[in-house]
N, CA, C and O atoms as CSV, one atom per row, in Angstrom:
chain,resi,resn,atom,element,x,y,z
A,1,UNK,N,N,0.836,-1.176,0.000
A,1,UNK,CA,C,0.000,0.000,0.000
A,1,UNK,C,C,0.887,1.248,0.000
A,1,UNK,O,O,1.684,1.351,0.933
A,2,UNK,N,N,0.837,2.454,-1.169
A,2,UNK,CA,C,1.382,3.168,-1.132
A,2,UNK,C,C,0.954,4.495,0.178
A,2,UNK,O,O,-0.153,4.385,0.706
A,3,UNK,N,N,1.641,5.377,0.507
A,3,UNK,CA,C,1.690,6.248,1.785
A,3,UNK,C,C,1.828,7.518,0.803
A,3,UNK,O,O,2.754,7.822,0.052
A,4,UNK,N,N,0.372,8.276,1.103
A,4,UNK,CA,C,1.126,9.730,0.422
A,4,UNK,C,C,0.306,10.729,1.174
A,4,UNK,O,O,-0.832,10.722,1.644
A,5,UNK,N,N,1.344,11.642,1.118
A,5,UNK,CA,C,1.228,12.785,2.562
A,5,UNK,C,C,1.179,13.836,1.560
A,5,UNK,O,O,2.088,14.047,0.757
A,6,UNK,N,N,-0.319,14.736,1.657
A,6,UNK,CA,C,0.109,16.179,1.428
A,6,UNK,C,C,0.061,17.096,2.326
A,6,UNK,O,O,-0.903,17.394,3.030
A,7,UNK,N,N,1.382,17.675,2.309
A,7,UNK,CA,C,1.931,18.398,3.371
A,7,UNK,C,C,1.429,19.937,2.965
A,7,UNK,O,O,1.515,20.300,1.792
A,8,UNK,N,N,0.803,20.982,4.186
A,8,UNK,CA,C,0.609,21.684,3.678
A,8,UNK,C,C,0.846,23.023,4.413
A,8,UNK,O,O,1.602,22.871,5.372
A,9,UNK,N,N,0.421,24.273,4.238
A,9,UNK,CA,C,0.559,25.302,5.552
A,9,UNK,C,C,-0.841,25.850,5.759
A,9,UNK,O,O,-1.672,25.717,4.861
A,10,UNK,N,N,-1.189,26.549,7.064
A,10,UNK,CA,C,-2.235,26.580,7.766
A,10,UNK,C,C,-3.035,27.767,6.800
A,10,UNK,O,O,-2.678,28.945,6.786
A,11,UNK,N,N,-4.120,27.253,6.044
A,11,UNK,CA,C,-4.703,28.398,5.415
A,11,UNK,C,C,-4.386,28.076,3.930
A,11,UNK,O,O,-4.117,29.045,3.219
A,12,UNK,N,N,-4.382,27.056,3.468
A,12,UNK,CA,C,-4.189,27.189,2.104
A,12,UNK,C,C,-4.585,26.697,0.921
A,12,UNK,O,O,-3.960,25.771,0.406
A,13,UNK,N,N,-5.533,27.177,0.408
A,13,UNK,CA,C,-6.362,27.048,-0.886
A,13,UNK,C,C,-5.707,25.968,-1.542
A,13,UNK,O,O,-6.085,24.802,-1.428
A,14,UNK,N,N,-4.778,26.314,-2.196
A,14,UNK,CA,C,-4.436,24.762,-2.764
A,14,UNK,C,C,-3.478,23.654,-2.469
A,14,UNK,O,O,-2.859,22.897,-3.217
A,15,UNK,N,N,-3.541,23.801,-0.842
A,15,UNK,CA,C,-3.223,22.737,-0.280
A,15,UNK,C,C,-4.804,21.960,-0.188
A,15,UNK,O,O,-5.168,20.785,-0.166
A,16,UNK,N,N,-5.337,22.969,-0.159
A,16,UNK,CA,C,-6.766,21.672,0.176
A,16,UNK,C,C,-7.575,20.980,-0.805
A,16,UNK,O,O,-8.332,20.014,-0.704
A,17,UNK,N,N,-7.032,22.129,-2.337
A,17,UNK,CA,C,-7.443,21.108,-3.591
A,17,UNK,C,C,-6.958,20.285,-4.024
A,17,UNK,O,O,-7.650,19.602,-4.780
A,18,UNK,N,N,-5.477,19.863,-3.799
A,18,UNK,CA,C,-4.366,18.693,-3.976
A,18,UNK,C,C,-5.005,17.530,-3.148
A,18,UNK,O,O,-5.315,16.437,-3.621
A,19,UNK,N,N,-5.155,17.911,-1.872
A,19,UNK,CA,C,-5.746,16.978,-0.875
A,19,UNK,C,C,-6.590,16.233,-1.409
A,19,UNK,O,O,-6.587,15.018,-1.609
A,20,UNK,N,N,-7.757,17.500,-1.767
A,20,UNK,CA,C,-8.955,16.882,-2.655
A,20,UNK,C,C,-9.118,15.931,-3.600
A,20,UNK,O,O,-9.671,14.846,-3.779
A,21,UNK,N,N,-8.238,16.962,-4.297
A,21,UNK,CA,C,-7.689,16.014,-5.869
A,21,UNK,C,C,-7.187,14.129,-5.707
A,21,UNK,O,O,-7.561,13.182,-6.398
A,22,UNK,N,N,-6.065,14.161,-4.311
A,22,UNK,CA,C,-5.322,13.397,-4.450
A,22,UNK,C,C,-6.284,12.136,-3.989
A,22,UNK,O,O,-6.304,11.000,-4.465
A,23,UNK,N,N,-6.963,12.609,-3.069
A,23,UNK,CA,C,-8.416,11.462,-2.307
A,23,UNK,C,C,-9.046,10.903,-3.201
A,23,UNK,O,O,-9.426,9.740,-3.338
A,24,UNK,N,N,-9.182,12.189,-4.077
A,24,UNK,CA,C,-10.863,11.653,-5.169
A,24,UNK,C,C,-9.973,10.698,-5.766
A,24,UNK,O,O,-10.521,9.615,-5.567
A,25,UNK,N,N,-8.943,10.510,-6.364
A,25,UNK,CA,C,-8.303,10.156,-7.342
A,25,UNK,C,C,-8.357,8.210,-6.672
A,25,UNK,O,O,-8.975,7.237,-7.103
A,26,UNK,N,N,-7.612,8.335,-5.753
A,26,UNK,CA,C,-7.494,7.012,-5.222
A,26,UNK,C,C,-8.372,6.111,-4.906
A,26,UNK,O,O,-8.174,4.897,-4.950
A,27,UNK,N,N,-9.927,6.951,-4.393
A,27,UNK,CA,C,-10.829,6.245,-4.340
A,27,UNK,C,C,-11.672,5.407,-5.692
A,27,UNK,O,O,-12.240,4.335,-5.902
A,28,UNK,N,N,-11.267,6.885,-6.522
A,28,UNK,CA,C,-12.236,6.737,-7.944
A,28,UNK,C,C,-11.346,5.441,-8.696
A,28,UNK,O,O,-11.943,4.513,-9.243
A,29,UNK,N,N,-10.066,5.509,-8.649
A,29,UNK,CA,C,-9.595,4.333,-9.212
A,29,UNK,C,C,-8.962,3.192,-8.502
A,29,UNK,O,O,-8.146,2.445,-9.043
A,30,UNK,N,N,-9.509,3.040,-6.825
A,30,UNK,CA,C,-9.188,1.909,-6.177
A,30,UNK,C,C,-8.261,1.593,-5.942
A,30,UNK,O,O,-7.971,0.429,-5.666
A,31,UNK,N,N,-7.241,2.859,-5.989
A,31,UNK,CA,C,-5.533,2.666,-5.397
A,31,UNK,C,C,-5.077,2.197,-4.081
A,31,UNK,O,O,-4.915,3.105,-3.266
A,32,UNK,N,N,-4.836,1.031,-3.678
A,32,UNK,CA,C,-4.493,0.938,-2.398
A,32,UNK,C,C,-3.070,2.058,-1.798
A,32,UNK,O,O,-1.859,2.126,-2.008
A,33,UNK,N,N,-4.092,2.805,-0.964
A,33,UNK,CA,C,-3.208,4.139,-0.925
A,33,UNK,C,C,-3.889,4.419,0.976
A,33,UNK,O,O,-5.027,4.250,1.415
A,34,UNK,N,N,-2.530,4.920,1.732
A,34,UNK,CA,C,-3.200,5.885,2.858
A,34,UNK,C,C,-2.910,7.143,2.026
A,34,UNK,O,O,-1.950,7.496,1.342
A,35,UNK,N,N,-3.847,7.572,2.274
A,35,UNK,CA,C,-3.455,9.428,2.662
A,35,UNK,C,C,-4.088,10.218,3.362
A,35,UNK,O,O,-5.302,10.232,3.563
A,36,UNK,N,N,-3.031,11.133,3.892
A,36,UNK,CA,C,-3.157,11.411,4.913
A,36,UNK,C,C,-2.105,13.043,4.585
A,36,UNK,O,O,-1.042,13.147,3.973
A,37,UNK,N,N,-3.001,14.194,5.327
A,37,UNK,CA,C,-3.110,15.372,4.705
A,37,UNK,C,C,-2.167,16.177,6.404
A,37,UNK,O,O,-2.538,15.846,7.530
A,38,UNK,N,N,-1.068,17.131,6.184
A,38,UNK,CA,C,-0.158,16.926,7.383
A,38,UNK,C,C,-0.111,18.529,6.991
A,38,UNK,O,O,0.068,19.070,5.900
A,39,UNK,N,N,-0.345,19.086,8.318
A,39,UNK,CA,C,-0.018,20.670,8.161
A,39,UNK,C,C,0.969,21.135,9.226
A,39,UNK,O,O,0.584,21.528,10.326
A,40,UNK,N,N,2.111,21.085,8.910
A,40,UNK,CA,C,3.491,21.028,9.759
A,40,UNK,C,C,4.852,21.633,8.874
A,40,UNK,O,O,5.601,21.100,8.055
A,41,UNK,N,N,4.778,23.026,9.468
A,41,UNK,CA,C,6.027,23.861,8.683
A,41,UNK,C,C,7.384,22.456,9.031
A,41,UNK,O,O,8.057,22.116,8.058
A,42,UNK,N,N,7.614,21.875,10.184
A,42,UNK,CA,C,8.475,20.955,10.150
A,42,UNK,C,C,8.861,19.864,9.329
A,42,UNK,O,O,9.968,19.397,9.062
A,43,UNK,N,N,7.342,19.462,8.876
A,43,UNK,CA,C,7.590,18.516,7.603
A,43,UNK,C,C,8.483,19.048,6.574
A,43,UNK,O,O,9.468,18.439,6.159
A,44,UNK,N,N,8.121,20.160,6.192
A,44,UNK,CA,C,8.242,21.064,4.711
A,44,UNK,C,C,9.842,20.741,5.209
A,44,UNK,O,O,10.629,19.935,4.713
A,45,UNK,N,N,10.007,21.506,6.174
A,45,UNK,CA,C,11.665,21.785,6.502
A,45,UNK,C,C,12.421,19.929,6.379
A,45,UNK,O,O,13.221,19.536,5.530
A,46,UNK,N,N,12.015,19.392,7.147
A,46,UNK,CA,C,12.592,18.437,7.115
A,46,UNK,C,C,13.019,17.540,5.313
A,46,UNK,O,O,13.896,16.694,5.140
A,47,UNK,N,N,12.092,18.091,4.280
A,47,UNK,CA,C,12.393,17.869,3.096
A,47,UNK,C,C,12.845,18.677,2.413
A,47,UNK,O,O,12.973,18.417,1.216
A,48,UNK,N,N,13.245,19.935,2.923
A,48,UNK,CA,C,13.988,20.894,2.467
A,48,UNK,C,C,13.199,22.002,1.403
A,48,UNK,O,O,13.718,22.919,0.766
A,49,UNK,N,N,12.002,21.650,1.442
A,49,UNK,CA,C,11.321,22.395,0.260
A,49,UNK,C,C,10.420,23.291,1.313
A,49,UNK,O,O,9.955,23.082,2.433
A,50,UNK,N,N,10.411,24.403,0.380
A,50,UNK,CA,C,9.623,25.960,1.414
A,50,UNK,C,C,8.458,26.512,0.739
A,50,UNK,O,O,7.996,27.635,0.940
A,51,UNK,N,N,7.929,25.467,-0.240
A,51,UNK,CA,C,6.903,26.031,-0.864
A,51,UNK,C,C,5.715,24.844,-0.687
A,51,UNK,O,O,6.000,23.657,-0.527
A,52,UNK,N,N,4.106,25.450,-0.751
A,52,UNK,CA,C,3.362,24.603,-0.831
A,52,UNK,C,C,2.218,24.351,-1.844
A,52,UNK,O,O,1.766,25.247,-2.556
A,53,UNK,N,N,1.763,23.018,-1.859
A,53,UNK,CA,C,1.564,22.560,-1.167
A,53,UNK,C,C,2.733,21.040,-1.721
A,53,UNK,O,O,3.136,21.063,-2.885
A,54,UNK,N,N,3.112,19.989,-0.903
A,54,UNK,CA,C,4.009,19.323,-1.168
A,54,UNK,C,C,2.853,17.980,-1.381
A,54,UNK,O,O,1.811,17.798,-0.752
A,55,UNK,N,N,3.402,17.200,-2.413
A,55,UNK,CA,C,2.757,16.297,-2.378
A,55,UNK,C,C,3.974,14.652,-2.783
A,55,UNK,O,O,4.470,14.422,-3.886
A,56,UNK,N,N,4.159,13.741,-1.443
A,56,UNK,CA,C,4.819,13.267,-0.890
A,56,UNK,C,C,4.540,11.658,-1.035
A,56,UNK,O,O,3.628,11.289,-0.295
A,57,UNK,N,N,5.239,10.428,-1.978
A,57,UNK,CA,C,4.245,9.132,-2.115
A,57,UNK,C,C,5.374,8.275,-2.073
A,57,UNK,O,O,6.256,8.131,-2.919
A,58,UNK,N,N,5.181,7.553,-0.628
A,58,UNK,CA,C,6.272,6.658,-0.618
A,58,UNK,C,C,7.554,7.261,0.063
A,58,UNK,O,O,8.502,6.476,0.090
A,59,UNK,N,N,7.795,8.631,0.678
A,59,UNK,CA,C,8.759,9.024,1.131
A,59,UNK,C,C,9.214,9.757,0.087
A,59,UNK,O,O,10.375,9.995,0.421
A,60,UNK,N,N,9.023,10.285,-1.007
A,60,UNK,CA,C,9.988,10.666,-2.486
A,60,UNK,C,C,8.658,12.276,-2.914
A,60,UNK,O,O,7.537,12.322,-3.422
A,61,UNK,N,N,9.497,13.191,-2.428
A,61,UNK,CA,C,8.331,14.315,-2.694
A,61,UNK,C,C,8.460,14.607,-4.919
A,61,UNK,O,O,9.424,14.918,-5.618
A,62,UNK,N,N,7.211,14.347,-5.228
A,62,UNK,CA,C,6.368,14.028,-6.475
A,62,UNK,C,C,6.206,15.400,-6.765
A,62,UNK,O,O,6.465,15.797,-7.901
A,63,UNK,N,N,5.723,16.351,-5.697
A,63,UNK,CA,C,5.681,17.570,-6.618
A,63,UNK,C,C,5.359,18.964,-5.388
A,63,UNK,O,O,4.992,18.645,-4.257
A,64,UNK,N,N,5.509,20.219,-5.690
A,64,UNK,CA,C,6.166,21.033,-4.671
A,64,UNK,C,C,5.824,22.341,-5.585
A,64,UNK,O,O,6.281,22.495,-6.718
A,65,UNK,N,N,4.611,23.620,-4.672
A,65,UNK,CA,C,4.425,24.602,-4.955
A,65,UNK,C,C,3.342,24.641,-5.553
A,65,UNK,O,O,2.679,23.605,-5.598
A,66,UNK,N,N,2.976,25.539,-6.024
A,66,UNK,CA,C,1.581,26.221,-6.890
A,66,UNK,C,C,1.694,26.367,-8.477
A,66,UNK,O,O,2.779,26.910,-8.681
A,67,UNK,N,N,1.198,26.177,-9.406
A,67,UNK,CA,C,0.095,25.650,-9.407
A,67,UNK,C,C,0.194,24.075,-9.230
A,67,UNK,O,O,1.146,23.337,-9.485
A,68,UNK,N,N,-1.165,23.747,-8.679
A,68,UNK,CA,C,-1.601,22.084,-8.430
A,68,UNK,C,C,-1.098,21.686,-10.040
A,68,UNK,O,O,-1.441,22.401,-10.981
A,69,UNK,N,N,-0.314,20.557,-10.219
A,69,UNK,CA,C,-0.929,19.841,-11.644
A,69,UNK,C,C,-2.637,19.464,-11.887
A,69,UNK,O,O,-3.620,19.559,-11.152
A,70,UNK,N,N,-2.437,18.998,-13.287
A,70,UNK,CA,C,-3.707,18.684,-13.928
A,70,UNK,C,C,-4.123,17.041,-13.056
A,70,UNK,O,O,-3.194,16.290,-12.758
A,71,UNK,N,N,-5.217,16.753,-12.813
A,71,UNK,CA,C,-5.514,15.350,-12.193
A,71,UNK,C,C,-5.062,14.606,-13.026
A,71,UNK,O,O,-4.398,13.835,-12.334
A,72,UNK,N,N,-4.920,14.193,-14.360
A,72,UNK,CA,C,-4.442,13.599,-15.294
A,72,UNK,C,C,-2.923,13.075,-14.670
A,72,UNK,O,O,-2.573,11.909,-14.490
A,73,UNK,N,N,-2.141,14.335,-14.400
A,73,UNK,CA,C,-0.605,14.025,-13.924
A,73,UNK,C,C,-0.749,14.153,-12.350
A,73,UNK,O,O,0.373,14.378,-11.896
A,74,UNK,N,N,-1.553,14.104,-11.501
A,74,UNK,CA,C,-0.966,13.854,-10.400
A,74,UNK,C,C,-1.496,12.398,-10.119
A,74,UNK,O,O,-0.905,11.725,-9.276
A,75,UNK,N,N,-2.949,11.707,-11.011
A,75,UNK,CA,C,-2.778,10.352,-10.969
A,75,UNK,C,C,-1.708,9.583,-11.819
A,75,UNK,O,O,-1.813,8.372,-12.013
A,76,UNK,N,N,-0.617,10.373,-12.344
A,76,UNK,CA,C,0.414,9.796,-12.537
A,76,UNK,C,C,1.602,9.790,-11.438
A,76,UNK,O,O,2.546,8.999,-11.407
A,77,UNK,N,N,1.461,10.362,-10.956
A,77,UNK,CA,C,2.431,10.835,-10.000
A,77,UNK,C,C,2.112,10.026,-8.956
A,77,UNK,O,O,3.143,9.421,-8.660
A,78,UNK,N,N,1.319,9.738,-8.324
A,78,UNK,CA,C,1.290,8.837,-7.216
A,78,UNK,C,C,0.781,7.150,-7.999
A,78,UNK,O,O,0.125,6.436,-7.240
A,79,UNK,N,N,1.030,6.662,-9.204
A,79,UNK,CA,C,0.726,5.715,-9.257
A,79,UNK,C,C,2.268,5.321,-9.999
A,79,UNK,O,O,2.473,4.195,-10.452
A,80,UNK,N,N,3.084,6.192,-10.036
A,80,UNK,CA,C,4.288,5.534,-10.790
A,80,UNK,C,C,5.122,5.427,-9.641
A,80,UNK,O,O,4.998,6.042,-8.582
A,81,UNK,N,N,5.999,4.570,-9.960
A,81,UNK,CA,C,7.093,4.473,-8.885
A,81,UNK,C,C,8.565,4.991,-9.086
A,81,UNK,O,O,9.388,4.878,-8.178
């Protein structure tokens, strides 16, 4: 089961449509997936990236900042390895 964390900061529009995005996505195509949505400037730091929203699958950050990708590529992004 893949693990994907979107990491985000307190207040942020498209941290919560990635979230969105990334949920609908897994359910709609039956990805055995946790996710699980983390709002912790420490995370960010600890991966070295200062922009949001981070989106994190398997330990290996997939993609970082504004704008969200298209759903097209972020169900690529958490289904490739």
């Amino acid at each position: 089961m893949k693990k994907i964390k979107v990491i985000s900061a307190t207040n942020c529009n498209n941290c919560e449509l990635l979230y969105s995005v990334v949920s609908t996505i897994v359910k709609s195509k039956n990805i055995p997936a946790e996710v699980e949505k983390v709002v912790d400037v420490r995370e960010l730091a600890k991966l070295g990236v200062m922009t949001t929203p981070v989106l994190v699958v398997d330990g290996k950050v997939k993609h970082a900042g504004a704008p969200i990708p298209a759903p097209q590529v972020v169900e690529k992004l958490i289904t490739e390895d």
